[in-house]
N, CA, C and O atoms as CSV, one atom per row, in Angstrom:
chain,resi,resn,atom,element,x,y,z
A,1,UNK,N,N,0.829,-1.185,0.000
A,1,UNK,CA,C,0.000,0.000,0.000
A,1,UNK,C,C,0.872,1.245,0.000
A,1,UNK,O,O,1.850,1.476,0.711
A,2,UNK,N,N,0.211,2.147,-1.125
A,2,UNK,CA,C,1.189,3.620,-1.257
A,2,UNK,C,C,0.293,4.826,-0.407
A,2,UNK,O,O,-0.674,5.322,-0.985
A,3,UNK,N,N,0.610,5.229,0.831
A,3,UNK,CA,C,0.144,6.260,1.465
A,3,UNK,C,C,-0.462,7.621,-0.046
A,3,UNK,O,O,0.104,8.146,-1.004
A,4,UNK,N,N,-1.400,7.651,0.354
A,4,UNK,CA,C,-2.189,9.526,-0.559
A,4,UNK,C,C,-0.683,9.972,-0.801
A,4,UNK,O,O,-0.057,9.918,-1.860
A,5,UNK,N,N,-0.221,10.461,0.538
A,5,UNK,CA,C,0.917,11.621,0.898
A,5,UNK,C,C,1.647,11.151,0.294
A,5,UNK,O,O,2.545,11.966,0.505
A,6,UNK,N,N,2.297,10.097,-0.680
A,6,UNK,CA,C,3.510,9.560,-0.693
A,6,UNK,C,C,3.164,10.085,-2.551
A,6,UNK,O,O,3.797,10.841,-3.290
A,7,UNK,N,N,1.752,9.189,-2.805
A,7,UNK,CA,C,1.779,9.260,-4.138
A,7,UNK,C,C,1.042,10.721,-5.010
A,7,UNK,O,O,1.026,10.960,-6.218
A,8,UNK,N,N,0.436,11.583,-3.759
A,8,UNK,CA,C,-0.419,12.696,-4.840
A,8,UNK,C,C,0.794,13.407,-5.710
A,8,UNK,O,O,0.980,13.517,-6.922
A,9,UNK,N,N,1.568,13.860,-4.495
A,9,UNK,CA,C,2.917,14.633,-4.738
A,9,UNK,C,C,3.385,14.446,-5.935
A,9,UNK,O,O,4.140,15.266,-6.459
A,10,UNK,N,N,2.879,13.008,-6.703
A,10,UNK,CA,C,3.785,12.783,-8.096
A,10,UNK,C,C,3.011,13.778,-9.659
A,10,UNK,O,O,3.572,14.043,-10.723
A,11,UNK,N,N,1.839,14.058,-9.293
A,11,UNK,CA,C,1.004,14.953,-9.788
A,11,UNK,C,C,2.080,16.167,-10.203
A,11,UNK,O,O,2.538,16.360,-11.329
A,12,UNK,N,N,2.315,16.815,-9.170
A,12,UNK,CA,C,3.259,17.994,-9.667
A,12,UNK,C,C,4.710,17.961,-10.206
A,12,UNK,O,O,5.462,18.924,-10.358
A,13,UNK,N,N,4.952,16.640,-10.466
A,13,UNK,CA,C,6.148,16.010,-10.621
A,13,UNK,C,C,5.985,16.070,-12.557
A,13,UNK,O,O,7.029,15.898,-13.186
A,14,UNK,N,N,4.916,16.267,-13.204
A,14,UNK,CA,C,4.826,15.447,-14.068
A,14,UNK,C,C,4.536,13.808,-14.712
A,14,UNK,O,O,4.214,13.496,-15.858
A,15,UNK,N,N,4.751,13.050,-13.674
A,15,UNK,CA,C,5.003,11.467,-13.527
A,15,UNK,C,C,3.952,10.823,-13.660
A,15,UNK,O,O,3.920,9.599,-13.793
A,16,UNK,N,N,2.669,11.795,-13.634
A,16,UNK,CA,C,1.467,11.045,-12.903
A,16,UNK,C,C,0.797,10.354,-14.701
A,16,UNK,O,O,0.112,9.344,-14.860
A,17,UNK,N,N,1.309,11.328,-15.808
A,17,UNK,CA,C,0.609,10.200,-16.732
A,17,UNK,C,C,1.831,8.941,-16.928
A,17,UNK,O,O,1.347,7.944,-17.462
A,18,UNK,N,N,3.296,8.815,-16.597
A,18,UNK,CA,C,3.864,7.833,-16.939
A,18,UNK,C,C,3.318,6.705,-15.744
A,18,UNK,O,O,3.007,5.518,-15.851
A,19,UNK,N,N,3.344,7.410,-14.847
A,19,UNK,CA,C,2.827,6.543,-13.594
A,19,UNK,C,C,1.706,5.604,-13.820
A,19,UNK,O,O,1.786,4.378,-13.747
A,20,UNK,N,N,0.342,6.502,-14.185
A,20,UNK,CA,C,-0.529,6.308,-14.281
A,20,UNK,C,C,-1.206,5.139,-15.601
A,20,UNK,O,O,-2.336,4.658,-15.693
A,21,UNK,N,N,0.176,4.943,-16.616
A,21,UNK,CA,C,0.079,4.292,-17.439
A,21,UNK,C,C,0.731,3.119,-17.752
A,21,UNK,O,O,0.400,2.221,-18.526
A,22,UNK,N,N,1.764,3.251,-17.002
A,22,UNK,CA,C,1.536,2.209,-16.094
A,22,UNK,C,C,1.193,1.080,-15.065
A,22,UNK,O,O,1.386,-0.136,-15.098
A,23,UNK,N,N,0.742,1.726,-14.343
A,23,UNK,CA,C,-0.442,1.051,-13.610
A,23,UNK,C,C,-1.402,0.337,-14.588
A,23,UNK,O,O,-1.403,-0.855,-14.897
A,24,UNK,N,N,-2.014,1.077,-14.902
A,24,UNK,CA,C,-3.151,0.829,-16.004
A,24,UNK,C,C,-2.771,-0.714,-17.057
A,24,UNK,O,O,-3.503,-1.688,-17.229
A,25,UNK,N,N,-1.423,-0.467,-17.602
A,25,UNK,CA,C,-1.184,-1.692,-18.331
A,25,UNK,C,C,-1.142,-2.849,-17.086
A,25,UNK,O,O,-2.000,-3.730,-17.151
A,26,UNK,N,N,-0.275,-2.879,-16.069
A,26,UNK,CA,C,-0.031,-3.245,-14.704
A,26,UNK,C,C,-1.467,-4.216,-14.416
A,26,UNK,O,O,-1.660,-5.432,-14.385
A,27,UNK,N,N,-2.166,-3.257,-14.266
A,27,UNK,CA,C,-3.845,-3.712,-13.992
A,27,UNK,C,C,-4.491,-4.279,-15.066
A,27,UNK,O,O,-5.495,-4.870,-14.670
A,28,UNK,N,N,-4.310,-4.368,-16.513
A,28,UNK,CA,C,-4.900,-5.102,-17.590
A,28,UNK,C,C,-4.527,-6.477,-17.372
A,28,UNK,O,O,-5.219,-7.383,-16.907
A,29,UNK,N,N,-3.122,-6.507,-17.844
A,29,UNK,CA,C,-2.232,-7.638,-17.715
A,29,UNK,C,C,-2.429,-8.560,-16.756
A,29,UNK,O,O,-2.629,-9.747,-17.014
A,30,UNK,N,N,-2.382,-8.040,-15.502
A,30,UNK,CA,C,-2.964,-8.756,-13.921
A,30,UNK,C,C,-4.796,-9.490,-14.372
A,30,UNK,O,O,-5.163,-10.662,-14.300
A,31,UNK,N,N,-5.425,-8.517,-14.721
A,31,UNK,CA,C,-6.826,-8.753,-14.567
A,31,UNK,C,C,-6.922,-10.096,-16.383
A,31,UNK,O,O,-7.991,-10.639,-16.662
A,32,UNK,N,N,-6.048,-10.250,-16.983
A,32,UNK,CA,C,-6.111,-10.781,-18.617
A,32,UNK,C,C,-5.584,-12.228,-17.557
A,32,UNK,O,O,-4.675,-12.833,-18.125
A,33,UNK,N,N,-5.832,-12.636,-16.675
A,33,UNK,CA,C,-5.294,-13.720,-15.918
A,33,UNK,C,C,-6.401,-14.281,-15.330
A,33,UNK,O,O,-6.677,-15.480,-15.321
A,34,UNK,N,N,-7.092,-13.290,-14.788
A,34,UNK,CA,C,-8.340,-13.736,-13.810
A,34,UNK,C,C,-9.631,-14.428,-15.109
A,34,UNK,O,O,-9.704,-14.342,-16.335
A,35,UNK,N,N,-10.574,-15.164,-13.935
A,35,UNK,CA,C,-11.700,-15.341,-14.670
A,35,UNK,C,C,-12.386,-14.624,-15.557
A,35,UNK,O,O,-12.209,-13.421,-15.362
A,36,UNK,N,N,-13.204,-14.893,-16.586
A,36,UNK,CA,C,-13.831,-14.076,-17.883
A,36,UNK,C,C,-14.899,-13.301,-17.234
A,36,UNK,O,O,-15.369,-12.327,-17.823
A,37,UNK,N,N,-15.298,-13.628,-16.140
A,37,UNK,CA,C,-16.339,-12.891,-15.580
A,37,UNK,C,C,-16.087,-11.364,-14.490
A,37,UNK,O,O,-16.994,-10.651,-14.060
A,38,UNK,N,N,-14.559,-11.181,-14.245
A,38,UNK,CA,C,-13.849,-10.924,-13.357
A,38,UNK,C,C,-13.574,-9.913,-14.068
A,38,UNK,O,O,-12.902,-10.039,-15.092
A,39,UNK,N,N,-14.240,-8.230,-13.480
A,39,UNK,CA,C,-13.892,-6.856,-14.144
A,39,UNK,C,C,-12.743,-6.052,-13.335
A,39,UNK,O,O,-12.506,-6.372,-12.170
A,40,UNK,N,N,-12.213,-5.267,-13.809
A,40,UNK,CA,C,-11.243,-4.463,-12.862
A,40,UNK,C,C,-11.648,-2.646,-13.246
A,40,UNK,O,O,-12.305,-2.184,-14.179
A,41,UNK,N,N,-11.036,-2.044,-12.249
A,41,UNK,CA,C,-11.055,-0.590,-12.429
A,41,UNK,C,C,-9.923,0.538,-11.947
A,41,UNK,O,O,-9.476,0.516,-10.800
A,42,UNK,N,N,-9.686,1.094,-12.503
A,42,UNK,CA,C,-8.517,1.994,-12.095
A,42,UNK,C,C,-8.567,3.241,-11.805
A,42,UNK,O,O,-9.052,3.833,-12.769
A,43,UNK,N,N,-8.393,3.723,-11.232
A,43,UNK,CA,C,-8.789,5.104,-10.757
A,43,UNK,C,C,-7.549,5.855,-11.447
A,43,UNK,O,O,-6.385,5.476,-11.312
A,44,UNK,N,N,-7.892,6.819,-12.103
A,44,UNK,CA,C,-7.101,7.853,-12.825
A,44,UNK,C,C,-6.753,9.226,-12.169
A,44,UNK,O,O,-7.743,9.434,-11.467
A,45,UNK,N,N,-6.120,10.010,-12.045
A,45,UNK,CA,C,-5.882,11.494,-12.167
A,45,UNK,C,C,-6.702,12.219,-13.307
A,45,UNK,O,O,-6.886,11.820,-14.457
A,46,UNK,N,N,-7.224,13.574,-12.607
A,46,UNK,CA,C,-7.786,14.232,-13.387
A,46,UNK,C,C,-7.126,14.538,-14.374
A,46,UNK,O,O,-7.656,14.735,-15.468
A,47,UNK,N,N,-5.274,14.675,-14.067
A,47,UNK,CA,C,-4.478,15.475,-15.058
A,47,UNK,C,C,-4.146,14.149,-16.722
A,47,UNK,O,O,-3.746,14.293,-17.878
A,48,UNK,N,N,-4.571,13.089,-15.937
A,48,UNK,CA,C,-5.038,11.774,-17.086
A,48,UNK,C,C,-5.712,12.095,-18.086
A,48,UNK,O,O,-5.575,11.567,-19.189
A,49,UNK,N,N,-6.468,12.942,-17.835
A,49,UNK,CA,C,-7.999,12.889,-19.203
A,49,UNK,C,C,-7.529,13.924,-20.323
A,49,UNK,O,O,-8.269,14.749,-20.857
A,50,UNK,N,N,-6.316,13.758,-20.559
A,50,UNK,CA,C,-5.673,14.650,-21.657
A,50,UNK,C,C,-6.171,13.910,-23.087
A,50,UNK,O,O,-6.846,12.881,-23.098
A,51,UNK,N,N,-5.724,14.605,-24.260
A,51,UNK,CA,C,-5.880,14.042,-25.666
A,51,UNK,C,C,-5.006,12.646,-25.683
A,51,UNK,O,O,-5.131,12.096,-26.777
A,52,UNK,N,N,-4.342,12.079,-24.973
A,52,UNK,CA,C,-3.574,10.699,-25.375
A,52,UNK,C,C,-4.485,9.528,-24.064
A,52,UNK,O,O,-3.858,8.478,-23.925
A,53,UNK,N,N,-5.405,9.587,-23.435
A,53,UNK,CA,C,-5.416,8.973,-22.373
A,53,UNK,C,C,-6.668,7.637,-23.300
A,53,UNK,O,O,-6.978,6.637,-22.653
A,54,UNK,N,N,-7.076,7.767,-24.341
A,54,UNK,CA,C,-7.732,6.913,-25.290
A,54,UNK,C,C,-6.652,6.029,-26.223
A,54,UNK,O,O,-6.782,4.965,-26.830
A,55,UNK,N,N,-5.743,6.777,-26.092
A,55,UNK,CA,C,-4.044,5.384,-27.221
A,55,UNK,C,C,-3.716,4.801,-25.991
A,55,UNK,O,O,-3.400,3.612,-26.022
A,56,UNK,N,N,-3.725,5.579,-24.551
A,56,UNK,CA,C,-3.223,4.800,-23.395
A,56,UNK,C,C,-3.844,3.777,-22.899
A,56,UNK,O,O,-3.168,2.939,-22.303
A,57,UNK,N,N,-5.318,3.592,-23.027
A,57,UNK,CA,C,-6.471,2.754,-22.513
A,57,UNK,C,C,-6.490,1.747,-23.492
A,57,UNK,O,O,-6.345,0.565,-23.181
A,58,UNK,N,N,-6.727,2.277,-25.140
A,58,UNK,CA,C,-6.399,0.810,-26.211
A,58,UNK,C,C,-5.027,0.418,-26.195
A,58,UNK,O,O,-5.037,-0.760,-26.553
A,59,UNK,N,N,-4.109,0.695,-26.022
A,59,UNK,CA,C,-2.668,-0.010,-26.012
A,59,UNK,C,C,-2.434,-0.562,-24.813
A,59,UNK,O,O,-1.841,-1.640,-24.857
A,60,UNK,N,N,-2.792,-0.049,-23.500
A,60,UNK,CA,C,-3.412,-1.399,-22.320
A,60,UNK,C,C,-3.988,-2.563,-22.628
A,60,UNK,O,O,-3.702,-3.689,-22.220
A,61,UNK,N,N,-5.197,-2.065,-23.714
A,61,UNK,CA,C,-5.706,-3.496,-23.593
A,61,UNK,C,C,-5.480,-4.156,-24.855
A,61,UNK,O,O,-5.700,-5.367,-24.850
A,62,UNK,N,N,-5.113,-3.667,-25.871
A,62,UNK,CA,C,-4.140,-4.507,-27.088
A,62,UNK,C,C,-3.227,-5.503,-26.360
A,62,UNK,O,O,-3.011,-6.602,-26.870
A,63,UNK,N,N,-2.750,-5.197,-25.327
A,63,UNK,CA,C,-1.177,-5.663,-24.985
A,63,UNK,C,C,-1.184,-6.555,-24.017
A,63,UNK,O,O,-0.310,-7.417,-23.934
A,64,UNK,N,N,-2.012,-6.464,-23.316
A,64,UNK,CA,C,-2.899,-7.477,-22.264
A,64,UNK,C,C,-3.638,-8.258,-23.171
A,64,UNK,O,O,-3.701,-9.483,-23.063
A,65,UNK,N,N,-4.211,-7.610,-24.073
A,65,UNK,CA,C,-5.256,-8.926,-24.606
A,65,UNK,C,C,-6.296,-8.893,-23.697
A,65,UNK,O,O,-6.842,-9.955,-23.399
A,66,UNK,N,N,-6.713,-7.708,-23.139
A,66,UNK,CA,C,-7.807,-8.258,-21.629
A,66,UNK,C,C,-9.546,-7.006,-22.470
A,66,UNK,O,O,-9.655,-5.783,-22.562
A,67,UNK,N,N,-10.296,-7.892,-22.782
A,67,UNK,CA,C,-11.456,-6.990,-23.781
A,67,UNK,C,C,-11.937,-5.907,-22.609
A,67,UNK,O,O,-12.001,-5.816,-21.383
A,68,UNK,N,N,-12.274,-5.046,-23.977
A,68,UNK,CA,C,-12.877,-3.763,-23.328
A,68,UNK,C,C,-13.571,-3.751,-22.184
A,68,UNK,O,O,-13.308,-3.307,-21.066
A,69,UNK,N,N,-14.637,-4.392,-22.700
A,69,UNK,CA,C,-15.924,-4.714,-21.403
A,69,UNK,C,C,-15.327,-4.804,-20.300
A,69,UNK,O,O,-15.682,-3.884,-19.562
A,70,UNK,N,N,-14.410,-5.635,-19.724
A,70,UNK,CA,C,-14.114,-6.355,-18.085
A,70,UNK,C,C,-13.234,-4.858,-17.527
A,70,UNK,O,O,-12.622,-4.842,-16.458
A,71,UNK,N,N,-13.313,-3.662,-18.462
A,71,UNK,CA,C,-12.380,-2.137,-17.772
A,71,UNK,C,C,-13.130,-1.450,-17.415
A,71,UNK,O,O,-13.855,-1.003,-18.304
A,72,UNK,N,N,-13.415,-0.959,-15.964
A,72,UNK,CA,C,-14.137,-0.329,-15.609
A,72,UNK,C,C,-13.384,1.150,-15.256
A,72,UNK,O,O,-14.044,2.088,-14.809
């Protein structure tokens, strides 16, 4: 577990979309393992919802192989 305090801070860092897109593949990949019935969800940064955060969400799940539907 990453304390708030440890991880908001990366926000002003810049880091938070490499971070954040990471995770995200992180969490496809993990969840392209589990049962077919078995959805996952990721909580994003607001500073996420830029013009690239739709190549970041299909190239998660291209790469995982884990279908749209089970991304919440």
């Amino acid at each position: 577990m990453i304390s708030p305090a440890e991880f908001i801070p990366c926000r002003d860092t810049g880091l938070i979309n490499a971070l954040g897109g990471l995770i995200l593949r992180r969490a496809c990949m993990d969840a392209a393992l589990w049962p077919d019935d078995v959805r996952v969800a990721v909580n994003l940064s607001p500073l996420q919802f830029g013009r690239r955060l739709l190549s970041v969400v299909m190239d998660a799940l291209k790469q995982s192989g884990l279908p749209a539907k089970r991304l919440s």
